[in-house]
N, C-alpha and C positions, 0 to 999 in steps of 0.2 A: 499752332495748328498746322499740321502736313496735309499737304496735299490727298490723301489718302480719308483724312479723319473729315475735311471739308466734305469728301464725297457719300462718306458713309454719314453726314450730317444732314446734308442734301437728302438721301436716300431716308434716313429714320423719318426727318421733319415733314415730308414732301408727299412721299410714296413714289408712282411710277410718273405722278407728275415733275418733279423736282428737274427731270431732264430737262423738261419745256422750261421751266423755268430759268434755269444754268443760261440755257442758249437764249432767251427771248426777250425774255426782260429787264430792261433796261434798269440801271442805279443810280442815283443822280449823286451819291455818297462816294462812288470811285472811278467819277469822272465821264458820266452819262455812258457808259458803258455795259454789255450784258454783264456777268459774274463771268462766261467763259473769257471774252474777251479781256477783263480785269485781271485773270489770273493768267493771261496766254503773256500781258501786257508785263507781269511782275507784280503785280500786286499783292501782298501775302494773303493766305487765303483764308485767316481773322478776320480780318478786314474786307475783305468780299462776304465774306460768312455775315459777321455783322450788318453789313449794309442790305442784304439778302433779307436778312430778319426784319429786320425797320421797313425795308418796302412791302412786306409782306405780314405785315404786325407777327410778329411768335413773339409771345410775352417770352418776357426777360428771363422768368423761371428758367426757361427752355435752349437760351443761346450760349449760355456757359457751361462749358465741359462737353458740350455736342462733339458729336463723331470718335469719342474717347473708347476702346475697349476697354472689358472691364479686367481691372488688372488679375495674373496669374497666379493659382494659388499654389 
């Protein structure tokens, strides 16, 4: 996941809240950290994504393949 697809993940899952989220709330999965500061930190942004999802319950359905466009025909 790029950087790009986390944000367009954030944006699908979220809406215009997801910002607040990015910025505010803490993850205890990458290091008690918001998601900005995880991924300002290195953190890949799978792995923030992921962690985003668990504190925020989004069934499982819904965290793999997020922020993907769909491919070009």
């Amino acid at each position: 996941m790029r950087h790009s697809e986390f944000d367009r993940a954030v944006s699908d899952e979220f809406g215009a809240g997801g910002a607040a989220l990015v910025s505010d709330l803490v993850l205890s999965a990458v290091g008690n950290k918001t998601a900005r500061e995880a991924l300002d930190a290195g953190v890949p942004p799978r792995e923030v994504w992921y962690a985003l999802c668990a504190e925020t319950d989004v069934p499982v359905a819904r965290r793999h393949g997020a922020g993907r466009l769909d491919p070009r025909r």
